[in-house]
C-alpha positions in Angstrom: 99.0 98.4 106.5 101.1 101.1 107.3 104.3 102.4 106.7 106.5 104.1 109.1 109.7 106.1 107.9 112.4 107.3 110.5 114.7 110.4 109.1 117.5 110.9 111.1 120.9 112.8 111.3 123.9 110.5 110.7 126.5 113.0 111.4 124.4 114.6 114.5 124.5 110.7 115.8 121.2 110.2 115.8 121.2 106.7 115.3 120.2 105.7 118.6 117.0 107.6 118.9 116.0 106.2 115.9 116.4 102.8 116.7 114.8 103.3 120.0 111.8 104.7 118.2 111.8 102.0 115.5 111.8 99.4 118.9 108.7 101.0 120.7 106.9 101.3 117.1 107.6 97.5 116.8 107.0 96.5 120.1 103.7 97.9 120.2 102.6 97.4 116.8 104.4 94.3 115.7 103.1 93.0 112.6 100.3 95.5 112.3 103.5 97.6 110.9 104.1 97.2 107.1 107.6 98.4 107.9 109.3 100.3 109.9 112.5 102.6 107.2 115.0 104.1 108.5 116.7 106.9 106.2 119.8 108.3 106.4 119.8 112.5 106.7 122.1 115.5 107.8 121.4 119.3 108.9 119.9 117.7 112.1 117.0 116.2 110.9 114.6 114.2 112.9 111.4 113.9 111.8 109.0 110.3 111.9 106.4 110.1 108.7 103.4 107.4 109.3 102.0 106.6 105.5 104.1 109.7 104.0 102.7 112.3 106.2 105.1 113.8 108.8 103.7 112.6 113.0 106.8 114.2 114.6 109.1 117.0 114.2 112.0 117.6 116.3 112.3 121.3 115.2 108.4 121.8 116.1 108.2 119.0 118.6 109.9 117.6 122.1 111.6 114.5 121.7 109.4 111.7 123.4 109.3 108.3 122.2 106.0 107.8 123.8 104.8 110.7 122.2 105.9 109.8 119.1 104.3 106.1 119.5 101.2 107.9 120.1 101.1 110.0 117.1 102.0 107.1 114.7 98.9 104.5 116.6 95.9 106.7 114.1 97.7 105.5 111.2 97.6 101.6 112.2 95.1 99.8 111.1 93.4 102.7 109.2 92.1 101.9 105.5 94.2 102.6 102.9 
């Protein structure tokens, strides 16, 4: 199954986009989704890793949630 890790900025406040991303991950993944981490950061770090390797970048990538949902979907269900 896979993992998903969301690194965010705390003092950038970017709580909410990670939330929002962790509810379109789970809403269209559900239980196909070993978890779904959160993890506290700073410098204004965003960046989503799917089984360890990095699927979104905000310094190399436009913030999209669908996007991002997209990117994580080769990693569900793949052999381990």
């Amino acid at each position: 199954m896979t993992r998903v890790e969301i690194e965010y900025c705390v003092p950038c406040g970017m709580l909410n986009r990670a939330q929002d991303v962790s509810a379109a991950l789970l809403r269209q993944f559900g239980e196909e989704l070993d978890e779904v981490a959160l993890v506290t950061g700073d410098d204004g770090v965003f960046v989503v890793r799917a089984d360890g390797d990095v699927v979104f970048d905000k310094t190399e990538d436009g913030y999209d949630v669908n996007a991002i949902v997209r990117a994580v979907r080769p990693y569900v269900g793949a052999a381990t």
